[in-house]
C-alpha positions in Angstrom: -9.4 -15.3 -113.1 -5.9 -15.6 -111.4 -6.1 -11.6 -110.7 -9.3 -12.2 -109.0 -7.6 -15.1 -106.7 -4.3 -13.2 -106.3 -6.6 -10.0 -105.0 -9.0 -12.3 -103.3 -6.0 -13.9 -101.5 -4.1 -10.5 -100.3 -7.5 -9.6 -98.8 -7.4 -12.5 -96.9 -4.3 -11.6 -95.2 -5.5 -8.1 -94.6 -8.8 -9.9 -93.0 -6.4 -11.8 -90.9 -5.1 -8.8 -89.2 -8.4 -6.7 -89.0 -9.3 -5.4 -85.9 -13.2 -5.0 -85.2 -12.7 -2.2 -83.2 -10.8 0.1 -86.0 -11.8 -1.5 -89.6 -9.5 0.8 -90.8 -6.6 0.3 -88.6 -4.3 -2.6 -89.4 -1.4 -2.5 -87.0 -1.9 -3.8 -83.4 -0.9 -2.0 -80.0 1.5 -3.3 -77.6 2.2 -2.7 -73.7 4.0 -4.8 -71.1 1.6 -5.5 -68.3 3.8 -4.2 -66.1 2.9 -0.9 -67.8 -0.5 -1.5 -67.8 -0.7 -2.4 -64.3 1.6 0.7 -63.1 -0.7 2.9 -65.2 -3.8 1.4 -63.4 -2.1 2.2 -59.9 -1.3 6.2 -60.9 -4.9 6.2 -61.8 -6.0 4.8 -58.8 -4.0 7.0 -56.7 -0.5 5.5 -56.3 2.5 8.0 -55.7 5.9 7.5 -56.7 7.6 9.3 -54.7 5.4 9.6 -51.3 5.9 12.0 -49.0 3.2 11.7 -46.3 2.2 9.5 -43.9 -1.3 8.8 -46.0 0.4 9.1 -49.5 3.1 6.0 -47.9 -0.3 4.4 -46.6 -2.0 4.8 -50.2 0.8 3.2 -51.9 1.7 0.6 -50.4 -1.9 -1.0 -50.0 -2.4 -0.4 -54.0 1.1 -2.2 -54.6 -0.5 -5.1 -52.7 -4.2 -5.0 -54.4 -5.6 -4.9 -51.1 -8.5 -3.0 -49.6 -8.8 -0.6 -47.0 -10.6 -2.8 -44.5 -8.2 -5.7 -44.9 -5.2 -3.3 -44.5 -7.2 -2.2 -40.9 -7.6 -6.0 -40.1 -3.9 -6.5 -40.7 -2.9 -3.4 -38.9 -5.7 -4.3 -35.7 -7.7 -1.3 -36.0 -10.8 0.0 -37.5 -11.3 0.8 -41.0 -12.1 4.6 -40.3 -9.3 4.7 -38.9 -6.6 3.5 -41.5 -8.8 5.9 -43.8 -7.7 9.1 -42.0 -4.8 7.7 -41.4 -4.7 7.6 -45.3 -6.1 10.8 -45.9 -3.4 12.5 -43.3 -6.1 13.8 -41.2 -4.9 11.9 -38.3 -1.8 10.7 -36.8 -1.6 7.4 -35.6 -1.1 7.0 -32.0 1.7 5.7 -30.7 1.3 1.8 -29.9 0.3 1.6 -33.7 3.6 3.0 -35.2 5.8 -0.5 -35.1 2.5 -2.1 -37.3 2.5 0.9 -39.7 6.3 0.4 -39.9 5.7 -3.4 -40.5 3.2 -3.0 -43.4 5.0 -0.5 -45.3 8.6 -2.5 -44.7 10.4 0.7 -43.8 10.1 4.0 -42.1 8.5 6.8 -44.0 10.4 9.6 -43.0 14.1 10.8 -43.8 16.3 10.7 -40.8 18.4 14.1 -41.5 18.7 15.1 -37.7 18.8 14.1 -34.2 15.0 14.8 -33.7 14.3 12.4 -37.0 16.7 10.0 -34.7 14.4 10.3 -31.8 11.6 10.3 -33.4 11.8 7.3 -35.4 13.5 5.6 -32.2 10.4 6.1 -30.3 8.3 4.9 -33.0 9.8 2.1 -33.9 9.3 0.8 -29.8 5.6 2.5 -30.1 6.0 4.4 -26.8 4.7 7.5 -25.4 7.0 10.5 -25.0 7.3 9.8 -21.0 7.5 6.0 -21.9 10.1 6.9 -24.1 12.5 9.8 -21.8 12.1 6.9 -19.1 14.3 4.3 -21.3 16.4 6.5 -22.0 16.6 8.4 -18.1 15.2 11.5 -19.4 12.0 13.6 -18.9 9.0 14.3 -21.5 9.8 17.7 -22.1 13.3 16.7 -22.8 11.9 14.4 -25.5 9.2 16.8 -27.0 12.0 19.2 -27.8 14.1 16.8 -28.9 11.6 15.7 -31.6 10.9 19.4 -32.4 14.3 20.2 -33.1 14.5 23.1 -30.8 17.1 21.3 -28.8 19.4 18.1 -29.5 20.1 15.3 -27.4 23.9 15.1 -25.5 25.9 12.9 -28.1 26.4 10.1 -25.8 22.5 9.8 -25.5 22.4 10.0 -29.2 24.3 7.0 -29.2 22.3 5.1 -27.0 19.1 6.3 -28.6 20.4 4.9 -32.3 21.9 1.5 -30.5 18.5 1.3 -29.6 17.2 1.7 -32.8 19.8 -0.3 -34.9 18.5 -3.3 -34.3 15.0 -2.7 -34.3 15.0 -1.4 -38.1 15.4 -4.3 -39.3 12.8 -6.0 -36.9 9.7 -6.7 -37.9 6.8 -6.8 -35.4 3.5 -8.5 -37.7 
């Protein structure tokens, strides 16, 4: 009798520690839910290490569980928009870069030259090219090439273009 109740008991503690699932399995799995939920963001599309507009987009709205209609409403624009906005089939127009720049807290592109200078610069204010060589007294062409790279700004205009800039990085228009 007291073998039967000592086996009896030790499959008691083995029934304590049965899983349904795996009858034969008695050891339990483990994972932070910070794990879990970064393993539910790669599957839903997030990128680490973005390096698009859309992929920036993609990320960011996952990070903050929200959908692609309230990122448009936060953003003022329609929903087909943000999407190809998202899927890089579109650039965004000018007036909308300082929102896109707001929502994603930083500006998604390396600043390696002058033209990533001018570029952001211009972005950051959300002006057209002419909008843009007017601040800083000089023409559109000017400014196209500037932001193509196939010429560079004089230095002291560099200057004044990332003076203008300095301040507004830190900014935040929403």
């Amino acid at each position: 009798m007291t073998a039967w109740v000592s086996a009896s008991s030790k499959f008691a503690t083995l029934r304590s520690r049965y899983h349904p699932i795996l009858p034969f399995c008695y050891f339990t799995l483990k994972a932070s839910r910070t794990a879990l939920r970064f393993r539910n963001l790669v599957h839903k599309g997030f990128i680490l290490k973005p390096e698009t507009l859309g992929q920036h987009l993609l990320s960011r709205r996952l990070l903050l569980k929200l959908t692609q209609k309230e990122v448009a409403t936060r953003l003022s624009t329609l929903r087909e928009h943000y999407e190809r906005w998202e899927r890089d089939e579109v650039e965004p127009t000018a007036s909308f870069w300082p929102r896109l720049i707001s929502f994603l807290g930083y500006y998604p592109f390396p600043l390696q030259s002058p033209a990533g200078w001018v570029l952001m610069t211009r972005r950051l204010l959300g002006l057209s090219q002419f909008a843009f060589g007017r601040r800083v007294k000089a023409i559109a062409k000017d400014v196209r090439e500037w932001e193509h790279g196939s010429s560079e700004p004089p230095h002291e205009l560099l200057a004044k273009i990332q003076q203008i800039a300095a301040p507004l990085v830190g900014k935040s228009p929403m």
